[in-house]
N, C-alpha and C positions, 0 to 999 in steps of 0.2 A: 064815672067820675070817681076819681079818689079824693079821700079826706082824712090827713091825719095830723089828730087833736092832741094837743098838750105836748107840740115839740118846744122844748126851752132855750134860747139863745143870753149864752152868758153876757151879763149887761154890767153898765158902768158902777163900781161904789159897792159891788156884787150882790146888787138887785138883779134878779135872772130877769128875762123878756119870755113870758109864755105866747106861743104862739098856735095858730092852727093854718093848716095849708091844704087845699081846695082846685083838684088839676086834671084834666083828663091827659090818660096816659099814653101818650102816643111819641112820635118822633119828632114830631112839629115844634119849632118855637113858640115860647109863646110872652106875653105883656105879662109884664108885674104889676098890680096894683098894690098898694098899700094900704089899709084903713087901720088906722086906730084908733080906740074906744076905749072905754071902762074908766074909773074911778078907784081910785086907792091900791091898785094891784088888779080888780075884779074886769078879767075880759070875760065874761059870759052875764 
């Protein structure tokens, strides 16, 4: 499985969107899920 942490998606009002993404690397498609969390900015 790969995992990599603290990729940033520029966001509205230019608040960034930190993100992390979580995938095994293969050829396959695969489902997105989405979860969001955190408070004030704090995803962890």
């Amino acid at each position: 499985m790969n995992i990599e942490k603290n990729l940033i998606i520029p966001g509205k009002h230019s608040k960034p969107i930190l993100t992390d993404v979580f995938y095994v690397p293969n050829q396959q498609q695969k489902p997105v899920v989405v979860f969001c969390h955190g408070y004030k900015g704090f995803k962890d």
